[in-house]
PyMOL Python script that loads the backbone (N, CA, C, O; Angstrom):
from pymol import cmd

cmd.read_pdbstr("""\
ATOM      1  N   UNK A   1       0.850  -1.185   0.000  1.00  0.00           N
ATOM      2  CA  UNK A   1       0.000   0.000   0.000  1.00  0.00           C
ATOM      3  C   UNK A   1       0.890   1.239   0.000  1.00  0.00           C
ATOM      4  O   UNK A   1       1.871   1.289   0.742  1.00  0.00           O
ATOM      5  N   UNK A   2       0.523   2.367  -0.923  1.00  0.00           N
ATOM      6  CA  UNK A   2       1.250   3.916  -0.948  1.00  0.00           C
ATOM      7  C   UNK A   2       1.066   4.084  -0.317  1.00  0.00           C
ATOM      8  O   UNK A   2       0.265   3.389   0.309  1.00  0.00           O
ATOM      9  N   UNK A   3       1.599   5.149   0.168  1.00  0.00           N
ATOM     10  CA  UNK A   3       1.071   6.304   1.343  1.00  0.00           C
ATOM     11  C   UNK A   3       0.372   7.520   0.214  1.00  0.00           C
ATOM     12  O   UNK A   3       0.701   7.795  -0.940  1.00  0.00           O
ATOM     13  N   UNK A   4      -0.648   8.047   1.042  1.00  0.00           N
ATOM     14  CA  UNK A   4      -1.210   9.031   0.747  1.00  0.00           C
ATOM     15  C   UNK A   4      -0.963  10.191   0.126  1.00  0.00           C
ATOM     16  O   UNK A   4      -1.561  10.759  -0.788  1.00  0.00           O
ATOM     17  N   UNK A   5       0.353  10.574   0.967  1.00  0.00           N
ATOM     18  CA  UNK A   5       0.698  11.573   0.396  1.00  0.00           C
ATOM     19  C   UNK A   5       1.491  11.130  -0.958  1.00  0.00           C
ATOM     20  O   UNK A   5       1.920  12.179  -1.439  1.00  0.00           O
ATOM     21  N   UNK A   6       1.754  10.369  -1.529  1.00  0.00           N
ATOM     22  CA  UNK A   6       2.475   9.873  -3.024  1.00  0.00           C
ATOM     23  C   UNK A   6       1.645   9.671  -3.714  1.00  0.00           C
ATOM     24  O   UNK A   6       1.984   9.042  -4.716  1.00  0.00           O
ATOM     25  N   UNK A   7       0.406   9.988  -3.628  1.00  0.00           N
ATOM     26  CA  UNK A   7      -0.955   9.417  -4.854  1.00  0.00           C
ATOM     27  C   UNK A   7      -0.675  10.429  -5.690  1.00  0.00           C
ATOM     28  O   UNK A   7      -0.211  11.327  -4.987  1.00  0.00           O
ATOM     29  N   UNK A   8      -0.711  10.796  -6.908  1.00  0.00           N
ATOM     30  CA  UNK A   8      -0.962  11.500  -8.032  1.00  0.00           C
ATOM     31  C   UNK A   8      -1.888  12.037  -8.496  1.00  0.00           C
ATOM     32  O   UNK A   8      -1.488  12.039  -9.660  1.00  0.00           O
ATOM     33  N   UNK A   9      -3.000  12.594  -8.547  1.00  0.00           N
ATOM     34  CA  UNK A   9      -4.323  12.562  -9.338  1.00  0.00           C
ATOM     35  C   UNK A   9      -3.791  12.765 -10.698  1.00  0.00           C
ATOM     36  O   UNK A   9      -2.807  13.454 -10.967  1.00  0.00           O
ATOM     37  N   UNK A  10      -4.534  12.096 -11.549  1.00  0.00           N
ATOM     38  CA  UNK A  10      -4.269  12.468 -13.542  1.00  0.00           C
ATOM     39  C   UNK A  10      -5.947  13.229 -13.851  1.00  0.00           C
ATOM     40  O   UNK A  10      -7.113  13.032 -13.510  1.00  0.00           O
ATOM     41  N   UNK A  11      -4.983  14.394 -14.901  1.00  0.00           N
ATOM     42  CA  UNK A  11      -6.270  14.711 -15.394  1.00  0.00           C
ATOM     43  C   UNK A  11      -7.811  13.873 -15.572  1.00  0.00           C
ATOM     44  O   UNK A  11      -8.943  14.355 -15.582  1.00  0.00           O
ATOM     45  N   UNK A  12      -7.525  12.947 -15.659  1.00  0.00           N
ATOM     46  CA  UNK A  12      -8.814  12.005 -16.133  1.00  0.00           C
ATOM     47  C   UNK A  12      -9.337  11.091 -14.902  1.00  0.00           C
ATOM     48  O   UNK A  12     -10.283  10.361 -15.198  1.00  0.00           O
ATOM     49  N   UNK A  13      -8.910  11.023 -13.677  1.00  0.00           N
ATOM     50  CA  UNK A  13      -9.663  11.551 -11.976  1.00  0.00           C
ATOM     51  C   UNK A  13     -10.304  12.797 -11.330  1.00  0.00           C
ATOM     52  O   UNK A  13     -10.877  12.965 -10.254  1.00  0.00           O
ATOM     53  N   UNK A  14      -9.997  13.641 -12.399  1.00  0.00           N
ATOM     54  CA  UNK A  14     -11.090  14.672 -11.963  1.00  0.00           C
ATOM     55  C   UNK A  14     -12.294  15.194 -12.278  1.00  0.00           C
ATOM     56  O   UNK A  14     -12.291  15.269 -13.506  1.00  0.00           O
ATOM     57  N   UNK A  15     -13.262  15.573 -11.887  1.00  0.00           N
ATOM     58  CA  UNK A  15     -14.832  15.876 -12.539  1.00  0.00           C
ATOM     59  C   UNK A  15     -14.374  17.544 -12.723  1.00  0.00           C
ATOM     60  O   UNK A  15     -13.868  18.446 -12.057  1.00  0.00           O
ATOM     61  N   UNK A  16     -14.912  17.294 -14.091  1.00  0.00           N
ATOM     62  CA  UNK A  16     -14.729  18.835 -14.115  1.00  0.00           C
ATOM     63  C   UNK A  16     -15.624  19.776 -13.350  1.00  0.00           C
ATOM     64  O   UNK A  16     -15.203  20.929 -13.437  1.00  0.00           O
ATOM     65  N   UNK A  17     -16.333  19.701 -12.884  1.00  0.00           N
ATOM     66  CA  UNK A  17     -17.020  20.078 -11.615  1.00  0.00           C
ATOM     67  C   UNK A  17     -17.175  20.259 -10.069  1.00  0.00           C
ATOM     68  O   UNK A  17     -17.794  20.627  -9.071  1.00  0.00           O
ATOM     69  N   UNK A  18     -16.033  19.664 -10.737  1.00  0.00           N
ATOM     70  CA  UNK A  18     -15.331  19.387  -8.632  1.00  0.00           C
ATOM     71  C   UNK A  18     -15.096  17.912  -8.272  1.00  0.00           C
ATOM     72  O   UNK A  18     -15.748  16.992  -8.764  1.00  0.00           O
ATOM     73  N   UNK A  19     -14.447  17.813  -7.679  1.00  0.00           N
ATOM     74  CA  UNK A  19     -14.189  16.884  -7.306  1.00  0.00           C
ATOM     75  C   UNK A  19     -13.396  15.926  -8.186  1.00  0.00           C
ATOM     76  O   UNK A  19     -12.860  16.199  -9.260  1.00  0.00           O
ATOM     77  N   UNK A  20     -13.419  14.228  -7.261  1.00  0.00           N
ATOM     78  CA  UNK A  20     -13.028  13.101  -8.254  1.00  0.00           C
ATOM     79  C   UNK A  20     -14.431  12.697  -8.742  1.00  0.00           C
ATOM     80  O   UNK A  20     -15.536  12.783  -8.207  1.00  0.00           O
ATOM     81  N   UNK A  21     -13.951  12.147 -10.139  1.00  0.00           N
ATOM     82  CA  UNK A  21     -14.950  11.385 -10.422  1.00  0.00           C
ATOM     83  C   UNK A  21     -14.844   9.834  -9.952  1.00  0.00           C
ATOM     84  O   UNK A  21     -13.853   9.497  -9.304  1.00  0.00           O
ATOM     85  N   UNK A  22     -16.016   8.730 -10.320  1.00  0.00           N
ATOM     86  CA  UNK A  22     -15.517   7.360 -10.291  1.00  0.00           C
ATOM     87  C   UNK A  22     -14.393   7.191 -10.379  1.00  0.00           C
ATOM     88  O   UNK A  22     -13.823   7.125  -9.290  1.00  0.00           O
ATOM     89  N   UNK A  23     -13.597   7.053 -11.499  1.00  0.00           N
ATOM     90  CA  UNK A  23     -12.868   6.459 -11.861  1.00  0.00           C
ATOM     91  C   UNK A  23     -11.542   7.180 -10.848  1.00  0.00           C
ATOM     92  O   UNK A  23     -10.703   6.393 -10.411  1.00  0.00           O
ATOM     93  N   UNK A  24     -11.451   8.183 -10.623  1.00  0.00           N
ATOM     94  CA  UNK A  24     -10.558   8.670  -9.901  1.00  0.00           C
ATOM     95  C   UNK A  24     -10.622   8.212  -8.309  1.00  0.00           C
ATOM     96  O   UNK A  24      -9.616   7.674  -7.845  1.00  0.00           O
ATOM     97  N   UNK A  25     -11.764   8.409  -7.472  1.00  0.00           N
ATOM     98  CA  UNK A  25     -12.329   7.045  -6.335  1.00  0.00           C
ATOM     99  C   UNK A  25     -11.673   6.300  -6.282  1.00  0.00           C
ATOM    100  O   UNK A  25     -11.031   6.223  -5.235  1.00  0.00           O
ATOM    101  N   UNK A  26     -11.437   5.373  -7.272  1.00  0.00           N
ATOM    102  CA  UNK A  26     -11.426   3.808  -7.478  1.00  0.00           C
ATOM    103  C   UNK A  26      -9.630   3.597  -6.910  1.00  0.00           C
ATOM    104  O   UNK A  26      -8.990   2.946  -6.084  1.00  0.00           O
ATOM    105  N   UNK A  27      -9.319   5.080  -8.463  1.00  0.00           N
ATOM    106  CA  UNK A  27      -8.289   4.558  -8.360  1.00  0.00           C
ATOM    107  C   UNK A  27      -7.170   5.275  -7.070  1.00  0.00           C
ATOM    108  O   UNK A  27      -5.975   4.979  -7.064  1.00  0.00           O
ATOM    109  N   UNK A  28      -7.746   6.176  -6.094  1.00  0.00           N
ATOM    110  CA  UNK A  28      -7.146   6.470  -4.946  1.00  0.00           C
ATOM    111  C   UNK A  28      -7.443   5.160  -3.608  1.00  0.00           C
ATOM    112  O   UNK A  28      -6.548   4.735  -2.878  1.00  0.00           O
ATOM    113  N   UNK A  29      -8.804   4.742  -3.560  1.00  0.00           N
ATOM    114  CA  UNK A  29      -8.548   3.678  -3.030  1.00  0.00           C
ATOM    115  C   UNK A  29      -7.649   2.727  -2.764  1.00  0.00           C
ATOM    116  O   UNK A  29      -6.844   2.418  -1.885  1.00  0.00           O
ATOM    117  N   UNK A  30      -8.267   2.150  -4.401  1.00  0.00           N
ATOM    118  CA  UNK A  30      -6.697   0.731  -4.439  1.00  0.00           C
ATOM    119  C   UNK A  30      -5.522   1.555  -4.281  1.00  0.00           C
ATOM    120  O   UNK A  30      -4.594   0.992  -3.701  1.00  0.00           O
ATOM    121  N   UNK A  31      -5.340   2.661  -4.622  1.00  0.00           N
ATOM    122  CA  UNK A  31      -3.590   3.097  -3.930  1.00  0.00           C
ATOM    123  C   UNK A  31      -3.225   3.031  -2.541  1.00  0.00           C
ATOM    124  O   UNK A  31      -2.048   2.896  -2.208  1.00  0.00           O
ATOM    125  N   UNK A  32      -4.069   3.110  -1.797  1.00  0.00           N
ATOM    126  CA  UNK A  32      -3.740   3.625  -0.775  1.00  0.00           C
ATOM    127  C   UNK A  32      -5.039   2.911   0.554  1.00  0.00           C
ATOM    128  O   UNK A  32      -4.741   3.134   1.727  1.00  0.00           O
ATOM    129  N   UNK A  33      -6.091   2.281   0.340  1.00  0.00           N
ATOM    130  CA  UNK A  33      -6.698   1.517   1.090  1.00  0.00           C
ATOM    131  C   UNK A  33      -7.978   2.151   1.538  1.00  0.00           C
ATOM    132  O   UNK A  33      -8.740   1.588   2.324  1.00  0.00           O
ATOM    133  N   UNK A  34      -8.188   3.268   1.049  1.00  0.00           N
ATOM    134  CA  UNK A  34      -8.935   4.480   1.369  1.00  0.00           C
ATOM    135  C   UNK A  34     -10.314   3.804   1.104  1.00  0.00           C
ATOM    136  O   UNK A  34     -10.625   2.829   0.419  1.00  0.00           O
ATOM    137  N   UNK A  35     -10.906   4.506   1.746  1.00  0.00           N
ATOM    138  CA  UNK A  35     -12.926   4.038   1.059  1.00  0.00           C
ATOM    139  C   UNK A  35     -13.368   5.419   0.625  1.00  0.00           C
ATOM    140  O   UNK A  35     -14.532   5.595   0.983  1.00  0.00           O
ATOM    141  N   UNK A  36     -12.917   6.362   0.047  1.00  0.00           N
ATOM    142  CA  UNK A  36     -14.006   7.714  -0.388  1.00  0.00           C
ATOM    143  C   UNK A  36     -15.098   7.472  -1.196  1.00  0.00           C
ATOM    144  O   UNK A  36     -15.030   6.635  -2.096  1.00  0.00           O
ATOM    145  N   UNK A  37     -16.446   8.334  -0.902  1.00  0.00           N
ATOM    146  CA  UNK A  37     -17.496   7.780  -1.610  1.00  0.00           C
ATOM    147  C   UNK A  37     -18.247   8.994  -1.799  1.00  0.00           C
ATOM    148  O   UNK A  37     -18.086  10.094  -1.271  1.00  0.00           O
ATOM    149  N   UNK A  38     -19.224   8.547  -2.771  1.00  0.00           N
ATOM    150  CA  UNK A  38     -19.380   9.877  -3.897  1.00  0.00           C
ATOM    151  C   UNK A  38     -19.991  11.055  -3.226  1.00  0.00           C
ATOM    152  O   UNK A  38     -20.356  10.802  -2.078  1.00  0.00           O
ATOM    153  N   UNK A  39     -20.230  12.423  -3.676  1.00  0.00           N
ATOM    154  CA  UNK A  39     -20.150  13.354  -2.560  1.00  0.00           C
ATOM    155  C   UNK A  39     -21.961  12.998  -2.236  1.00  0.00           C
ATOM    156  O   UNK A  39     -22.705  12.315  -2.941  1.00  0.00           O
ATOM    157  N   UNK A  40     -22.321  13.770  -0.854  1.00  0.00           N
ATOM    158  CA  UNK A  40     -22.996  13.573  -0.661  1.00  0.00           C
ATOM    159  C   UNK A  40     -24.269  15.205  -0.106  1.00  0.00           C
ATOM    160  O   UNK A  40     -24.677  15.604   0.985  1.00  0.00           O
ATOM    161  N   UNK A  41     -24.498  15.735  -1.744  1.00  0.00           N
ATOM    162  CA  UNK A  41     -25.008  17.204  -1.749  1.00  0.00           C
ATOM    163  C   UNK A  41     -26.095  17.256  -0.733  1.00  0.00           C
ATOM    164  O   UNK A  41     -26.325  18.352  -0.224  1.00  0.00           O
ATOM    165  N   UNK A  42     -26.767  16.260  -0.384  1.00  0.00           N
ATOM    166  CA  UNK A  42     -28.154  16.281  -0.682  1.00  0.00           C
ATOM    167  C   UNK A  42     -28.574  16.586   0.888  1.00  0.00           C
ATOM    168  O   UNK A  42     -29.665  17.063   1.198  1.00  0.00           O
ATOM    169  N   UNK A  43     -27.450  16.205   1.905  1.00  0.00           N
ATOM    170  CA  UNK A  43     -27.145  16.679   3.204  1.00  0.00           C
ATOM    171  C   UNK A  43     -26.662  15.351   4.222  1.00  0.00           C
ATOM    172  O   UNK A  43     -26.101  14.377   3.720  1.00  0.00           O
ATOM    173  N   UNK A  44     -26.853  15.404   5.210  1.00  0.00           N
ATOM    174  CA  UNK A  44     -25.902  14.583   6.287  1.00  0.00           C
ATOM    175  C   UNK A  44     -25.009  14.839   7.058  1.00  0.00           C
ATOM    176  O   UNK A  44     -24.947  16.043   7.307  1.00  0.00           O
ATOM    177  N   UNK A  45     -24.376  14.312   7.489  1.00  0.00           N
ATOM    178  CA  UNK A  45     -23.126  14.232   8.606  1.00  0.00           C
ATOM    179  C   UNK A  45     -22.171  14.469   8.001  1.00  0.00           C
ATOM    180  O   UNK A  45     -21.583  15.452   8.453  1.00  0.00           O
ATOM    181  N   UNK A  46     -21.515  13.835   6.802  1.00  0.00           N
ATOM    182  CA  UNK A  46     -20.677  13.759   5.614  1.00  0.00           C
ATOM    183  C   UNK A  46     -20.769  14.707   4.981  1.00  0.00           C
ATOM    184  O   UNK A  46     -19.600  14.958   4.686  1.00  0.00           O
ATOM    185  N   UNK A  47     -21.341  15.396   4.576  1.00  0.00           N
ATOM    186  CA  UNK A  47     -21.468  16.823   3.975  1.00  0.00           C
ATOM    187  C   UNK A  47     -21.457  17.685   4.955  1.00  0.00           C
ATOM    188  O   UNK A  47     -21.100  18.732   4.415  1.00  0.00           O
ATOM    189  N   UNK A  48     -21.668  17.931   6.307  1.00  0.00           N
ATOM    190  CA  UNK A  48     -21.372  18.988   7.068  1.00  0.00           C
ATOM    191  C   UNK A  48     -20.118  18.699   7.467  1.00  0.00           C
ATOM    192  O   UNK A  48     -19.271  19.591   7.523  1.00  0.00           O
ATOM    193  N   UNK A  49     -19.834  17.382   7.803  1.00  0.00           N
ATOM    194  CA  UNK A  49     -17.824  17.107   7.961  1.00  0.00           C
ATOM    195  C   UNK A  49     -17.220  18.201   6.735  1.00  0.00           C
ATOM    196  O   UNK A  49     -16.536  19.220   6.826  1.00  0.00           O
ATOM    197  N   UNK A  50     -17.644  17.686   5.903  1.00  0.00           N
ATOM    198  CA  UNK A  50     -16.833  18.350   4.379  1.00  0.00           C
ATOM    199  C   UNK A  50     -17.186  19.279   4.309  1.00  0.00           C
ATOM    200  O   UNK A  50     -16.224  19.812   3.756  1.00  0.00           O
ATOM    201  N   UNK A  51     -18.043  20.197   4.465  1.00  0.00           N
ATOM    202  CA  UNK A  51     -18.274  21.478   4.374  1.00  0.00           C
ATOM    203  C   UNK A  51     -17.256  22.140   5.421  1.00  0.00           C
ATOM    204  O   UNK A  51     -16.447  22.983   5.032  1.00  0.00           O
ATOM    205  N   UNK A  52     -17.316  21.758   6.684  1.00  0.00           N
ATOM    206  CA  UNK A  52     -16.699  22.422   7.640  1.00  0.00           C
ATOM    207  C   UNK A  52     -15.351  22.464   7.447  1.00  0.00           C
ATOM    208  O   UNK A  52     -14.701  23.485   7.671  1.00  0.00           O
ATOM    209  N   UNK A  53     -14.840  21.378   7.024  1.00  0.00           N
ATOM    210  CA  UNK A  53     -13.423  20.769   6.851  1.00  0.00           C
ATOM    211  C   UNK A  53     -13.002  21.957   5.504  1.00  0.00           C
ATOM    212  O   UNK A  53     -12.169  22.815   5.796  1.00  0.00           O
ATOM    213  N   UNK A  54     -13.553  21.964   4.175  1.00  0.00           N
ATOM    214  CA  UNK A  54     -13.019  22.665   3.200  1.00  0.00           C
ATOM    215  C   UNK A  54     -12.979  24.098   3.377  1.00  0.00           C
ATOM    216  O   UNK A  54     -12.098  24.876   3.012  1.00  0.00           O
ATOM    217  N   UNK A  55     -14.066  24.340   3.993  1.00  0.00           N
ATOM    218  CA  UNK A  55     -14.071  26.010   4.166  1.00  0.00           C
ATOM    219  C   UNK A  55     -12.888  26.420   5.013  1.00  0.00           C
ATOM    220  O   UNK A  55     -12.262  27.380   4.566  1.00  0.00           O
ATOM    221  N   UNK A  56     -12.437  25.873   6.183  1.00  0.00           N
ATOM    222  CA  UNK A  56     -11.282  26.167   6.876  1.00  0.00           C
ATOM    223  C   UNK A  56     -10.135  25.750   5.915  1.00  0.00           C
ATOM    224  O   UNK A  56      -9.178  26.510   6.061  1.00  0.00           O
ATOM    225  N   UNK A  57      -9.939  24.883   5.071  1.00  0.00           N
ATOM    226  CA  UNK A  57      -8.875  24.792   3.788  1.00  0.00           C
ATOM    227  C   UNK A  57      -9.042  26.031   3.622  1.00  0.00           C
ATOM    228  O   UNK A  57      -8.381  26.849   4.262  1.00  0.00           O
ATOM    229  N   UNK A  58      -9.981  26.385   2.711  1.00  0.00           N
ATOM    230  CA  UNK A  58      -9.922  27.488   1.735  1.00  0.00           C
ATOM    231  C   UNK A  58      -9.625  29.189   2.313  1.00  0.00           C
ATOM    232  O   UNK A  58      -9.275  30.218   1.735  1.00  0.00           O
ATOM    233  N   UNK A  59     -10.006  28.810   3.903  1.00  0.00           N
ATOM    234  CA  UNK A  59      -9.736  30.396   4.287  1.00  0.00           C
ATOM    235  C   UNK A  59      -8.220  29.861   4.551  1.00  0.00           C
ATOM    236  O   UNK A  59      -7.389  30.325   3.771  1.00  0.00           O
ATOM    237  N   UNK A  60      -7.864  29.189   5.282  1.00  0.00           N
ATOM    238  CA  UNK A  60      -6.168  29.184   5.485  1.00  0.00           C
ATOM    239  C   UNK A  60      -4.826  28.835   4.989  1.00  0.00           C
ATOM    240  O   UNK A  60      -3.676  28.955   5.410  1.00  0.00           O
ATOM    241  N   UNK A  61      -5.772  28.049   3.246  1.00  0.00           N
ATOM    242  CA  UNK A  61      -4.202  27.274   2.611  1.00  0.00           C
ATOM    243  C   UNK A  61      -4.807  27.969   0.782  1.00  0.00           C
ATOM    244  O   UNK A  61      -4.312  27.612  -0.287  1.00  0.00           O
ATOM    245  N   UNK A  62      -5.766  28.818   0.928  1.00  0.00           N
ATOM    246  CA  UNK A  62      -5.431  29.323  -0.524  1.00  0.00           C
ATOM    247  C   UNK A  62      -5.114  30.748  -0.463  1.00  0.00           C
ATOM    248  O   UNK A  62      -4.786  31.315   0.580  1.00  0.00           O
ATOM    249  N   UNK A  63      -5.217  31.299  -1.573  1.00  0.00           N
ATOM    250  CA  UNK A  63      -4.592  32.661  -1.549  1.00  0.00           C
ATOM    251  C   UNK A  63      -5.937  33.312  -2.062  1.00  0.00           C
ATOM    252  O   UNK A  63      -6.832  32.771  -2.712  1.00  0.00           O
ATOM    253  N   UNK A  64      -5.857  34.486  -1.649  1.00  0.00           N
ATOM    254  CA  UNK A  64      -7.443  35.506  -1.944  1.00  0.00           C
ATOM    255  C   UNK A  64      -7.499  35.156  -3.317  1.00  0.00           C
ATOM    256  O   UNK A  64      -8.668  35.158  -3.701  1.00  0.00           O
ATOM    257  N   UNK A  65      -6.531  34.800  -4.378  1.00  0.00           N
ATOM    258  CA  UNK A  65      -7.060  34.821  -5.968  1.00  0.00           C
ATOM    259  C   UNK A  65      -7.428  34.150  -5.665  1.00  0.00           C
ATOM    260  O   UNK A  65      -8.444  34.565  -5.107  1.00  0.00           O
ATOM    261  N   UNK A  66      -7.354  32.778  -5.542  1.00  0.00           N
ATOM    262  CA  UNK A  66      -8.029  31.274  -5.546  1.00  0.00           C
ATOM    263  C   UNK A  66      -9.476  31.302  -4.859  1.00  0.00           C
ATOM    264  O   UNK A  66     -10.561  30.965  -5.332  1.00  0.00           O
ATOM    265  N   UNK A  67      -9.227  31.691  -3.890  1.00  0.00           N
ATOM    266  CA  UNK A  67     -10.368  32.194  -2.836  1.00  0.00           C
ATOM    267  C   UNK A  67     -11.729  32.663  -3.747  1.00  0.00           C
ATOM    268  O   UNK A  67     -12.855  32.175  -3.645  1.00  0.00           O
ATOM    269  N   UNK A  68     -11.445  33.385  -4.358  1.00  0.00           N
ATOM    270  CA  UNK A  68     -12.331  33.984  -5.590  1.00  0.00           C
ATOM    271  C   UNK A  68     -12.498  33.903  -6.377  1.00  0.00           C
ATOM    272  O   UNK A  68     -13.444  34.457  -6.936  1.00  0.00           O
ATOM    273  N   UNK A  69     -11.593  33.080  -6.970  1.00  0.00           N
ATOM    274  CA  UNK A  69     -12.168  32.815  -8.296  1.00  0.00           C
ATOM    275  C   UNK A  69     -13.166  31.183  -8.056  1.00  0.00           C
ATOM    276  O   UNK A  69     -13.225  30.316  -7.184  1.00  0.00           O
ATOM    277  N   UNK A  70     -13.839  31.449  -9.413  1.00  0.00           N
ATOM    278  CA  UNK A  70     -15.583  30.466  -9.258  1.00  0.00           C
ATOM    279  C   UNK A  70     -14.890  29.549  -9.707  1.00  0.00           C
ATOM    280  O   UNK A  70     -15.540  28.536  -9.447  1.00  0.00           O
ATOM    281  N   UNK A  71     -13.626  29.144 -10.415  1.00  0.00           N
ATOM    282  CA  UNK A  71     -13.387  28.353 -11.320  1.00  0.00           C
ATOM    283  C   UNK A  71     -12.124  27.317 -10.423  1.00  0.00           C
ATOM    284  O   UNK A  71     -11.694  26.246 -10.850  1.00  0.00           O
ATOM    285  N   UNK A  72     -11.793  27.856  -9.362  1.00  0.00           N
ATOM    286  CA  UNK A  72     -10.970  26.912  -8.881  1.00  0.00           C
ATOM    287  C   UNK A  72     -11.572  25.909  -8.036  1.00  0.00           C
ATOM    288  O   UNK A  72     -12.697  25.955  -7.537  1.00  0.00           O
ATOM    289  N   UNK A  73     -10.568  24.856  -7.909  1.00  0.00           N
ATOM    290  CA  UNK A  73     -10.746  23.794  -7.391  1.00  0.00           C
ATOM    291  C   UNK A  73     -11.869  23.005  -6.166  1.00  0.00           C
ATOM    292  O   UNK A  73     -12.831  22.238  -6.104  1.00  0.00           O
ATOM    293  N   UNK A  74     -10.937  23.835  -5.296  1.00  0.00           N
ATOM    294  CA  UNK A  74     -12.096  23.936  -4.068  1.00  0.00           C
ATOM    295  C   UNK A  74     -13.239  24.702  -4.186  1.00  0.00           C
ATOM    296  O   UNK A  74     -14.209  24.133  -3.686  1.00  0.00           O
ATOM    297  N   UNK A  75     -13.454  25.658  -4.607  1.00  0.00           N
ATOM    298  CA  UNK A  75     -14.877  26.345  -5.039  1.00  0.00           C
ATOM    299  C   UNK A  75     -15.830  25.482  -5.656  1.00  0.00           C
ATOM    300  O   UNK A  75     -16.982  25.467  -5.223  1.00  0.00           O
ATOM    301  N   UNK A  76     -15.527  24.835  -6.514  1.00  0.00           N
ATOM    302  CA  UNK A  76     -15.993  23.976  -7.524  1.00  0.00           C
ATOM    303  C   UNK A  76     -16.575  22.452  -6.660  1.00  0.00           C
ATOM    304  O   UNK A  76     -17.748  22.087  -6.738  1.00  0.00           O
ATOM    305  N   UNK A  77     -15.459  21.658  -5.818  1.00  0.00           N
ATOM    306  CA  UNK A  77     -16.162  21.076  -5.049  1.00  0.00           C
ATOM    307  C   UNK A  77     -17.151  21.178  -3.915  1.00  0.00           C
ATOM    308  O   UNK A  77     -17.918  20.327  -3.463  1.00  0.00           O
ATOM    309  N   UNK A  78     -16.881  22.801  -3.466  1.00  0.00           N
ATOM    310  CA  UNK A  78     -18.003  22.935  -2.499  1.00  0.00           C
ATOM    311  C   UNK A  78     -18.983  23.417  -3.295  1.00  0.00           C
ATOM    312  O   UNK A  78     -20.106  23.522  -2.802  1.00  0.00           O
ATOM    313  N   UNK A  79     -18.807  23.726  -4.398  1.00  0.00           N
ATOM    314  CA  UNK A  79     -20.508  24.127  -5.156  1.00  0.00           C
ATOM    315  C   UNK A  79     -20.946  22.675  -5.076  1.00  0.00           C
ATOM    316  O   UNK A  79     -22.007  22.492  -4.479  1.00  0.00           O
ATOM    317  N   UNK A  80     -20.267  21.507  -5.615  1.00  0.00           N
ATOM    318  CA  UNK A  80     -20.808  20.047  -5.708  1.00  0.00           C
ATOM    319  C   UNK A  80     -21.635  19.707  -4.687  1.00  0.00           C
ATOM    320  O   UNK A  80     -22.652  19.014  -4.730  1.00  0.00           O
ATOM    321  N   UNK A  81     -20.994  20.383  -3.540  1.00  0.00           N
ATOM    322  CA  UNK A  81     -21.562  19.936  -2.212  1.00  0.00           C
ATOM    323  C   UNK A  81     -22.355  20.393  -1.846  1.00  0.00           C
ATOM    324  O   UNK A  81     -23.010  20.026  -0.870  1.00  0.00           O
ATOM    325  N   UNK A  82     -22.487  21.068  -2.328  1.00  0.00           N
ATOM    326  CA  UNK A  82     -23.671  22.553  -1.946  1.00  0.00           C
ATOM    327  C   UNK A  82     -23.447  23.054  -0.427  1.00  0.00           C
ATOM    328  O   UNK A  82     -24.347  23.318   0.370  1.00  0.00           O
ATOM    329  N   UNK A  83     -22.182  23.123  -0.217  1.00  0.00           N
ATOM    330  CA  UNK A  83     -21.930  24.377   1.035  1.00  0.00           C
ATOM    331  C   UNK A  83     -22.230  25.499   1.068  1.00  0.00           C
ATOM    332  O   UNK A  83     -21.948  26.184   2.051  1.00  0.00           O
TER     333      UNK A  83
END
""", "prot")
cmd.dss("prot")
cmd.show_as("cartoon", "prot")
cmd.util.cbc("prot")
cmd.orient("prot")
């Protein structure tokens, strides 16, 4: 088993919408032993973990551009999530 921090994502693990897609899931799992599972907008425990969890990312490890713009990364998955 990798360690975590050595996983790679490839263009073609990501949803252009945020997040991983399937195929990107799958393949961080088998790297690394992980269970992530698909987001969960619609509400729960799991979506307020992740909501709470990304928003403190985004205020303390991006930079005000990133922060603002609609098109980056983390923005994009918390729209998925609907935070």
């Amino acid at each position: 088993m990798r360690a975590k921090k050595d996983f790679q994502f490839k263009a073609e693990h990501k949803n252009p919408k945020g997040g991983l897609n399937e195929k990107g899931r799958a393949a961080y799992n088998r790297a690394t032993g992980s269970n992530l599972k698909r987001p969960q907008p619609e509400g729960g425990s799991r979506r307020d973990s992740f909501c709470a969890r990304m928003k403190g990312m985004k205020k303390k490890l991006t930079s005000a551009e990133t922060a603002k713009d609609p098109n980056s990364r983390i923005n994009k998955s918390l729209r998925a999530w609907n935070c």
